[in-house]
C-alpha positions as CSV (number, residue, x, y, z in Angstrom):
1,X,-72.2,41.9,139.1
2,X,-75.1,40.1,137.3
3,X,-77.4,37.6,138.9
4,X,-78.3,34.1,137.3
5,X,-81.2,35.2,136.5
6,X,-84.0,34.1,133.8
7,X,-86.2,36.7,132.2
8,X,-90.1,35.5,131.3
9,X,-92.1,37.5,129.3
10,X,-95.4,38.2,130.7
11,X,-98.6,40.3,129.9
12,X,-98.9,42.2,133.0
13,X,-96.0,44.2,135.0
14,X,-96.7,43.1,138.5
15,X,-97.9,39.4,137.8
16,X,-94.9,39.4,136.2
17,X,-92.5,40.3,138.7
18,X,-94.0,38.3,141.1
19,X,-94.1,34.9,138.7
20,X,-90.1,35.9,137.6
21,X,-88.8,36.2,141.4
22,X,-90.8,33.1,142.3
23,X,-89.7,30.8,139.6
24,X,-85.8,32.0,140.2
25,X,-86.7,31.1,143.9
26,X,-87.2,27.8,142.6
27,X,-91.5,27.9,142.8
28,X,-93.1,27.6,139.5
29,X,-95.7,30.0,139.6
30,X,-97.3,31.0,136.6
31,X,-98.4,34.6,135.5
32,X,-102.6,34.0,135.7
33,X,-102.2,32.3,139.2
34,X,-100.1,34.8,140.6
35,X,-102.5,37.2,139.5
36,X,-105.4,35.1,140.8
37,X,-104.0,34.6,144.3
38,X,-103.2,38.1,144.5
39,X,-107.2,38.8,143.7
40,X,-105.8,41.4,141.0
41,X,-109.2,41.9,139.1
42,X,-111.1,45.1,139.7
43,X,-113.1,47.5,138.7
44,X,-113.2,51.0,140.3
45,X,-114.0,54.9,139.4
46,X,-111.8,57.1,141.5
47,X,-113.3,60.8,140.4
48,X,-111.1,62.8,143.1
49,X,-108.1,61.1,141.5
50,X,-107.0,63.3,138.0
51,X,-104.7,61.2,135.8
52,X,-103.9,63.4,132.5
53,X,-106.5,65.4,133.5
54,X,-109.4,63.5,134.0
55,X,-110.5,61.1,136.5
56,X,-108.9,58.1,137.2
57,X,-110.4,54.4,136.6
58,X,-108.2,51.1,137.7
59,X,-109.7,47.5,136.5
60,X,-106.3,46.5,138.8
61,X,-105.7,46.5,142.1
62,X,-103.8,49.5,144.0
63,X,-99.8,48.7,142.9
64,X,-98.4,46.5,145.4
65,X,-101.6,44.5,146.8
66,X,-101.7,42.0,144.4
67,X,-98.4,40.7,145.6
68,X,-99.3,41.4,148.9
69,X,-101.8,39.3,149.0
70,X,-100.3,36.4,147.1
71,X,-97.3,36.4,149.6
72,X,-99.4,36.0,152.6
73,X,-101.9,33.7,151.2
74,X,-99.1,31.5,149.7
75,X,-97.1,31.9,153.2
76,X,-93.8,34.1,151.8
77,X,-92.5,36.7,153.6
78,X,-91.6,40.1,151.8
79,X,-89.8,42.9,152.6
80,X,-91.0,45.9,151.5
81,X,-89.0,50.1,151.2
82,X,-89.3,53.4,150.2
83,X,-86.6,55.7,150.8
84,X,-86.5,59.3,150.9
85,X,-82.9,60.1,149.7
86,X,-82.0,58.8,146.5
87,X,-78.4,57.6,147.1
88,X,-80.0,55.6,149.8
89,X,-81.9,54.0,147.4
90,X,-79.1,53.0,145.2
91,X,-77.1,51.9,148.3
92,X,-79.9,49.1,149.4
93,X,-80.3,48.2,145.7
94,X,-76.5,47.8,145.1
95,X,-76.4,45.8,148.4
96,X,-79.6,43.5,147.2
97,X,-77.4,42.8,144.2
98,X,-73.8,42.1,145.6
99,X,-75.7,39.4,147.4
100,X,-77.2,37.8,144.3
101,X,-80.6,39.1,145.2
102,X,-83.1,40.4,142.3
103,X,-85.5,43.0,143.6
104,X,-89.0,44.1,142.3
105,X,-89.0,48.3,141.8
106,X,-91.9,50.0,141.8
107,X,-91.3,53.2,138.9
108,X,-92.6,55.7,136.8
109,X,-93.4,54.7,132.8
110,X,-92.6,59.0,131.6
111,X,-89.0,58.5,131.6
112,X,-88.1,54.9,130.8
113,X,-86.3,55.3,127.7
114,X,-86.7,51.7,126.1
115,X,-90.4,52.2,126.3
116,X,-92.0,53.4,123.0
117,X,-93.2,57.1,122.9
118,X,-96.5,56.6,122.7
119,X,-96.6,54.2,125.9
120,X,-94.5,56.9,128.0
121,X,-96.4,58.9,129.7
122,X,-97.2,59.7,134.0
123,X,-98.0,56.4,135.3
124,X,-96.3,55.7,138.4
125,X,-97.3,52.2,138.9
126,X,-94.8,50.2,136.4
127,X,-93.1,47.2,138.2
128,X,-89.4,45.7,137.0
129,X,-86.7,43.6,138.4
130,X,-83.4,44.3,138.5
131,X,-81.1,41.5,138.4
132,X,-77.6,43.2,137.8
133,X,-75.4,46.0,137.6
134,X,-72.0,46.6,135.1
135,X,-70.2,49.6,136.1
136,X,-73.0,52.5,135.7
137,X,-75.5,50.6,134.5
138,X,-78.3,48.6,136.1
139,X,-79.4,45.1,134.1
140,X,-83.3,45.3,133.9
141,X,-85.9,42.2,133.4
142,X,-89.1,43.7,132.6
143,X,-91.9,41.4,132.5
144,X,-93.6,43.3,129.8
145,X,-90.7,43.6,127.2
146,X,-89.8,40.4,124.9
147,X,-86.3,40.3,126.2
148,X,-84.1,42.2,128.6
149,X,-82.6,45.4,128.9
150,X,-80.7,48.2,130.7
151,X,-81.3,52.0,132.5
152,X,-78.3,54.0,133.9
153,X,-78.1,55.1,137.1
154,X,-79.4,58.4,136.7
155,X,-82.4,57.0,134.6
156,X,-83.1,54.3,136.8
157,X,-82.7,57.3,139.8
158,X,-85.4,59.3,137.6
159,X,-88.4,56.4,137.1
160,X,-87.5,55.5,141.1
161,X,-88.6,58.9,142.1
162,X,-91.0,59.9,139.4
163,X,-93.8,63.1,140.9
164,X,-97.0,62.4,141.4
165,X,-99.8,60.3,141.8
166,X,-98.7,57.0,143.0
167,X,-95.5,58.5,143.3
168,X,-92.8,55.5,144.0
169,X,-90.4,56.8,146.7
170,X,-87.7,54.8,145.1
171,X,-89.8,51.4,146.4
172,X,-88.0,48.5,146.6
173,X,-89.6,44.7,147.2
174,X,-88.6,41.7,147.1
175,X,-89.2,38.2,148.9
176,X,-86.9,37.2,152.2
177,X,-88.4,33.4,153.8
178,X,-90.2,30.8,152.0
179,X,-92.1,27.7,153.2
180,X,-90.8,24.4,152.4
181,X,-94.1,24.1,150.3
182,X,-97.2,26.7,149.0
183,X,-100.4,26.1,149.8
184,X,-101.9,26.8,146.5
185,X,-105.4,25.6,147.3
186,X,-106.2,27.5,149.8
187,X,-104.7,30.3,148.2
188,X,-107.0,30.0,145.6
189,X,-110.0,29.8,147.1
190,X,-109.1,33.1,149.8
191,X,-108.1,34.9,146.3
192,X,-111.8,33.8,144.5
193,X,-113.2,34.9,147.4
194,X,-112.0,38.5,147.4
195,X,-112.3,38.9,144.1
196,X,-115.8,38.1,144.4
197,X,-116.4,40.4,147.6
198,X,-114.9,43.5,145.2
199,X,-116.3,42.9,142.2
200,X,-120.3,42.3,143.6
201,X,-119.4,45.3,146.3
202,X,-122.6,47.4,147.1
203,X,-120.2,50.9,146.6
204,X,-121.0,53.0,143.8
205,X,-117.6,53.1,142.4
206,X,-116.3,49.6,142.5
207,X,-117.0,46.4,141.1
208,X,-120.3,45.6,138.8
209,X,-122.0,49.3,140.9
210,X,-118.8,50.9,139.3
211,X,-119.3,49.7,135.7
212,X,-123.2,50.8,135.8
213,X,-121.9,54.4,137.8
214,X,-119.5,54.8,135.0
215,X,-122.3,54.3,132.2
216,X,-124.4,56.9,133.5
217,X,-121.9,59.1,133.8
218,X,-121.4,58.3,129.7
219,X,-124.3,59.2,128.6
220,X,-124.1,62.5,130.4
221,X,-120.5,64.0,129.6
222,X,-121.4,65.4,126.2
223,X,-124.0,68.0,127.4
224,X,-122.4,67.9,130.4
225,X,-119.0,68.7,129.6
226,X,-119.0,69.2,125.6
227,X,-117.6,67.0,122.9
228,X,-114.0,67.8,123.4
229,X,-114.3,67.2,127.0
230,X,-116.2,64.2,127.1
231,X,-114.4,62.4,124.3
232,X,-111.3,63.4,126.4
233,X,-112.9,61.2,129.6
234,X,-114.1,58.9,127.4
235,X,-110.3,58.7,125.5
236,X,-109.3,58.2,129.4
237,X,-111.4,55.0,129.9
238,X,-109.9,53.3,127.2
239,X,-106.5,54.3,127.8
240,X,-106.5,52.9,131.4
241,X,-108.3,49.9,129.7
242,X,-106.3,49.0,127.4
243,X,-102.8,51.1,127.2
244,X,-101.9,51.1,131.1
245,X,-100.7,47.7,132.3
246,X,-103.1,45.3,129.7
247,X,-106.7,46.5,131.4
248,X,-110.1,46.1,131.5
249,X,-110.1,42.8,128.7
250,X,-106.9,42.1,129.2
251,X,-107.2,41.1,132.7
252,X,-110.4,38.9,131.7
253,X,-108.3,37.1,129.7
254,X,-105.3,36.4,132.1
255,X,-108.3,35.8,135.0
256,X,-109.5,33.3,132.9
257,X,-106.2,31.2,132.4
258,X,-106.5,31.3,136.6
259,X,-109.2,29.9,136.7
260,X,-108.6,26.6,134.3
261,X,-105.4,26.5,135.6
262,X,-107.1,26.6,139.1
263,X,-109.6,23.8,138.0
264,X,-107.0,21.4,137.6
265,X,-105.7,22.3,141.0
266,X,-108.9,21.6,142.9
267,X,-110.1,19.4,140.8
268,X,-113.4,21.6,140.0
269,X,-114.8,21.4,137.0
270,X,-117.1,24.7,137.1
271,X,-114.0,26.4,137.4
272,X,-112.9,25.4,133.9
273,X,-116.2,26.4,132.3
274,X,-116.6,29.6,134.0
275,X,-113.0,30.0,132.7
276,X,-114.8,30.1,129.1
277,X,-117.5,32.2,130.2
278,X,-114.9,35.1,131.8
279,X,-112.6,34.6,128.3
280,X,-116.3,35.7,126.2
281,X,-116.6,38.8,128.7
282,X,-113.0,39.8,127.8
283,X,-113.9,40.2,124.1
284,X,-117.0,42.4,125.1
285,X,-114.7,44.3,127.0
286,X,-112.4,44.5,124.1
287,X,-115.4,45.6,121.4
288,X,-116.6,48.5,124.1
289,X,-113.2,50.0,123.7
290,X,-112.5,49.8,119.6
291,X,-115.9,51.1,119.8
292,X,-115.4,54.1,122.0
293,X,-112.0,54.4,120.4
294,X,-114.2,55.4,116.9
295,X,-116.1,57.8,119.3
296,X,-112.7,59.8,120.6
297,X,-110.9,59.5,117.4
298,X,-113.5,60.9,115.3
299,X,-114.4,63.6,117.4
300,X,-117.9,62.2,117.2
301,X,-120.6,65.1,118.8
302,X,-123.5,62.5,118.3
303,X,-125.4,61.7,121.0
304,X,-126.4,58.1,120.7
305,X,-122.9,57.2,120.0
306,X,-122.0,57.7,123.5
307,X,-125.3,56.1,124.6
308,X,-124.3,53.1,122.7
309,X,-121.4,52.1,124.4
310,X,-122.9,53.1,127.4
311,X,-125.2,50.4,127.0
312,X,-122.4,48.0,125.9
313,X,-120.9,48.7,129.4
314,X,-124.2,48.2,131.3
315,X,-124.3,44.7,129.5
316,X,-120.9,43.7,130.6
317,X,-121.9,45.1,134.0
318,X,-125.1,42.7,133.7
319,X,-122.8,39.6,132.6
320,X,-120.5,40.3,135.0
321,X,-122.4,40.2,138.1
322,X,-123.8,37.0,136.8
323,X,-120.8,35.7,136.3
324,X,-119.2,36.5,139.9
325,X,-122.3,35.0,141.8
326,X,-122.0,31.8,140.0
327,X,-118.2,31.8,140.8
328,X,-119.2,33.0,144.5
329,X,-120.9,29.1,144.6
330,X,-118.5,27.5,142.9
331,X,-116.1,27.3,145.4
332,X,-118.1,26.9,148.3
C-alpha cells in the first residue's frame, strides 16, 4: 500500500513534516511559516539535562510544540500517540496507512540506517512521515533527505522506541479536521508574539539571559573543568548548533524567510527589513561556531581563546535582544 504522496525537501525535520502533511492536505504551507507559527525559535541551557555527556542546549523548541502550536493557531485538529507495546504501534501505523493516511513519527537518529555515520548518534527528537508500506518494509519521506527512502519493520520498531532522553514511545501524529480556511494572520502575529515572550524571558537559561548565562559559563570551563573537559562542552554547543536539526544559525536563517514571507501577508514592511537584520545575526551565529569549532578541534588550552567567543556570544546576545524588542513593536 503506498499513499499518493509528494516528498519536499526541507531544512528542518519537524517544519518539515508539518509543511509535507499540510501541502498533501491540500494547504500550501511553506517550511519558514510553519516554523514561524509554531514559534520554533529558542534559545535555552538545560544543565540537569546530560546529552553525550554534557549538558544539553536546544535553540528549538521541546519536539512536538512547534506543531502544536501551529495546529491550534491555524485551527487544525491533531491527534497525537505513544504506545507502550511495540506491535501496537505497528498496528495503528498499518491501520493510518490502509486508510491512505501519512503520519508524522517522532524517532531516534542512532539507528536510522540511511543516515550518514557521523550524523547517527542519541537524539531522540528526529521527525519523519511515513507514507507506505510493501510487504516488510515501511516507505519513508524524511524532510531532511533529498529524496525518499525505506526502514524495515524491525528498524523502523528500533528508532520508534529508541532509550533515553526524549525517548519516543513509538509517537505517532498526524492531523484529523481542518477548517475550510487558515487564519494565517492571526497566526502570525500569536506566533511573533511568543517568540518574543521566550527569547526576551527574565530566566537565566532561556532566551537572550540564556546566551549571556552560557558565556559566562565559557570563560570559566577551562580552569573549571580542564581543557579536555571544557573543549568537550564547548564541542557540545556547537554540535546542538549546528549538527542536531540545522541550529543555532540555521534557525535564524529559516526565521528570517518567516518573517519576509509574513510581510507580504500583513502587508508590514518592518517585517521585511527585520527579515535582513535576523539573516545578518544567523551569520554571527555561524562564525561563533567555525570559531569555537578551531577551539575543540585543536585542543586549544589558551585562555583567551575561549574568552573570545565568549564575547562573540555576548554580542549576538546583545543584537539579539535588540532585535526581538524592535520586532515586539512591530506587530503591535
Amino acid at each position: 500500500m503506498e499513499i499518493n504522496f509528494t516528498h519536499h525537501q526541507t531544512a528542518h525535520c519537524e517544519n518539515g513534516v508539518i509543511s509535507n502533511l499540510m501541502k498533501h492536505h491540500g494547504f500550501e504551507i511553506s517550511e519558514p511559516m510553519a516554523f514561524g507559527i509554531g514559534s520554533g525559535l529558542l534559545f535555552c541551557y538545560i544543565p540537569f539535562l546530560k546529552v553525550n555527556h554534557a549538558p544539553a542546549l536546544t535553540y528549538r523548541a521541546m519536539p512536538g510544540f512547534i506543531f502544536k502550536r501551529f495546529a491550534k493557531r491555524v485551527g487544525i485538529d491533531i491527534k497525537r500517540e505513544k504506545f507502550k507495546n511495540p506491535e501496537d504501534a505497528k498496528a495503528r501505523l498499518d491501520a493510518n496507512l490502509e486508510n491512505d493516511n501519512p503520519v508524522g513519527l517522532q524517532v531516534g537518529v542512532y539507528n536510522l540506517s540511511y543516515f550518514p555515520d557521523e550524523y547517527r548518534f542519541h537524539f531522540n527528537a528526529h521527525n519523519l512521515i511515513v507514507y507506505g508500506k510493501e510487504d516488510n518494509t515501511y516507505l519513508i519521506s524524511d524532510p531532511v533527505m533529498e529524496t525518499v527512502t525505506t526502514l524495515t519493520a524491525k528498524a523502523l520498531e528500533r528508532v520508534r522506541f529508541a532509550k533515553g532522553p526524549f525517548a519516543p514511545k513509538g509517537h505517532m501524529y498526524y492531523p484529523i479536521a481542518f477548517p475550510e480556511s487558515l487564519d494565517i494572520e492571526k497566526a502570525i502575529v500569536k506566533g511573533i508574539k511568543h517568540t518574543c515572550r521566550d527569547m526576551l524571558a527574565p530566566m537565566p537559561v532561556l532566551g537572550v539571559k540564556g546566551m549571556r548565562h552560557v558565556a559566562k559559563l565559557i570563560r570559566k570551563w577551562p580552569k573549571k573543568h580542564g581543557v579536555k573537559k571544557a573543549n568537550h562542552y564547548l564541542g557540545q554547543v556547537v554540535r546542538m548548533q549546528e549538527e542536531i536539526g540545522t541550529g543555532g544559525g540555521g534557525f535564524r536563517y529559516i526565521f528570517a524567510a518567516f518573517l519576509q514571507e509574513s510581510s507580504g501577508v500583513l502587508n508590514n514592511q518592518k517585517l521585511a527589513e527585520l527579515s535582513k537584520e535576523m539573516t545578518i545575526i544567523g551569520d554571527l551565529w555561524r562564525d561563533f561556531a567555525l570559531d569555537a569549532s578551531r577551539i575543540y578541534k585543536n585542543r586549544s588550552a589558551k585562555t583567551d581563546a575561549y574568552n573570545n567567543v565568549a564575547s562573540q556570544l555576548e554580542v549576538i546576545a546583545d543584537k539579539e535582544k535588540v532585535f526581538f524588542k524592535s520586532l515586539k513593536k512591530a506587530i503591535k
